[in-house]
C-alpha positions, 0 to 999 in steps of 0.5 A: 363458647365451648359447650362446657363453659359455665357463666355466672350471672349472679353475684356469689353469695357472701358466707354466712358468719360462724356461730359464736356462744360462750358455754361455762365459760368457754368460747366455742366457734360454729362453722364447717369447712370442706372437710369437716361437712364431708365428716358430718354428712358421713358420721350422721349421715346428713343428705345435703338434698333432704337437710331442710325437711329433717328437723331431729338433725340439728343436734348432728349439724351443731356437733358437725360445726364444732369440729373444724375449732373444737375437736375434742369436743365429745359427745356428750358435751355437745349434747349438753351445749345443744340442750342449753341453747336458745332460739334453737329454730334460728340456730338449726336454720343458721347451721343449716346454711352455714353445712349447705354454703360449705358443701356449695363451695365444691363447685366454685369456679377458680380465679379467671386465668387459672382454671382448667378447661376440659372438652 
């Protein structure tokens, strides 16, 4: 085996699920994709590292998952939705690894075949 060569002996884990609440009316979807955590992490500078000992980033990482579906959201509605949420520890924890899960994903292994081997 080159030296390279990485073998996986756990099972992937599964994603977690978005978040999904109802505001006035609206429905709203929590997640992140690639780009979107790449966002967060530099527009409130979220350290990935640090992300479970730093409680007051929460309302960052709710405004962060409303980008990838909601976009326009501003600021200041966000602010309001975060405020108006229930079971906000529950909700930190979950956002938490919904950010960590997606900014692990860079380093997923491609399809068995399809990848390129490096020395």
């Amino acid at each position: 085996m080159p030296e390279n060569e990485v073998t996986a002996t756990e099972e992937t884990p599964q994603p977690p699920k978005p978040v999904y609440f109802t505001y006035k009316g609206t429905d709203y979807t929590l997640e992140f994709s690639r780009n979107t955590a790449r966002i967060t992490e530099e527009r409130y500078n979220i350290d990935v590292a640090e992300i479970t000992q730093h409680v007051m980033c929460a309302p960052d990482l709710f405004k962060g998952a409303l980008l990838l579906h909601h976009p326009n959201v501003g600021g200041k509605l966000a602010g309001e939705m975060w405020e108006a949420m229930t079971e906000k520890p529950a909700l930190h924890l979950r956002l938490m690894t919904l950010f960590i899960y997606t900014v692990s994903s860079v380093f997923e292994e491609p399809d068995e075949g399809n990848g390129v081997s490096w020395q």
